[in-house]
N, C-alpha and C positions, 0 to 999 in steps of 0.2 A: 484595746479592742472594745472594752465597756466604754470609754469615754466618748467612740464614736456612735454608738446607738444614746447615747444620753443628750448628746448635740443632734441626730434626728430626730428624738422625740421632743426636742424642744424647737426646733425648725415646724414639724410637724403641729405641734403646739400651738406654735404662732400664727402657722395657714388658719388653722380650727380655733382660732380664736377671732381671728379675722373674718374668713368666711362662715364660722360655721361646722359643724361634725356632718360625718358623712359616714350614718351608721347602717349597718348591714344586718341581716340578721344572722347570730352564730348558734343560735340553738331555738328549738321548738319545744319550748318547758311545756305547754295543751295548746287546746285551738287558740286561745285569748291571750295565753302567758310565754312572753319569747325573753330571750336576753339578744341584746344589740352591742356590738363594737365597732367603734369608728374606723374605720379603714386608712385614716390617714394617723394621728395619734395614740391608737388601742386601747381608747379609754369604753368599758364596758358599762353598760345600763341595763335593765331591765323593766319592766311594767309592776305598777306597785297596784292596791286592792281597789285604787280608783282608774286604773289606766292610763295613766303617767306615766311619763319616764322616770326614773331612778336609779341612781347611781347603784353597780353591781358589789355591794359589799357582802361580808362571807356569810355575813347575818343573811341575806337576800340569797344569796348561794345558797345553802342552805332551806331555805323554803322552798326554793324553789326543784330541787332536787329530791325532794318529800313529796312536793308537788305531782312530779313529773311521775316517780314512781306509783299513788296512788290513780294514776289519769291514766299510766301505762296497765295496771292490774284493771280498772273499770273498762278499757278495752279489750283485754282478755277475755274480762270475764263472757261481756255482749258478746264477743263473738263465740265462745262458748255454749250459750244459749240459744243465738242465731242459726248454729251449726244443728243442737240439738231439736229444733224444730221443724226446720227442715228434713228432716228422718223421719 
């Protein structure tokens, strides 16, 4: 069973090596910071502090999940204050 996804990921491999990744976006870390997977071999990237792509390592996981969190609480909080204005 494993030996047959290990032979599609290298069939898949060889497309995305040929043509090219073909990534998607899998998560909205803020407005500017997303993580990307290729839809043909699952290989994961992310946007690094220049706006690159970069390979999704757990060091980058990691930021970026800190990231999200603090970007998630600055919208809370606006809308908190938006709300309290309004009144």
């Amino acid at each position: 069973m494993r030996k047959a996804n290990v032979t599609t990921n290298k069939t898949n491999g060889l497309f995305c090596n040929l043509f090219g990744h073909h990534f998607e976006v899998s998560k909205n870390v803020t407005y500017h910071v997303k993580e990307y997977k290729c839809s043909k071999c699952g290989k994961e990237m992310t946007t690094n502090s220049n706006g690159f792509l970069t390979e999704l390592t757990p060091k980058f996981r990691e930021i970026n999940k800190v990231l999200s969190k603090i970007h998630n609480n600055k919208l809370t909080r606006l809308a908190k204050q938006k709300k309290l204005l309004v009144n």
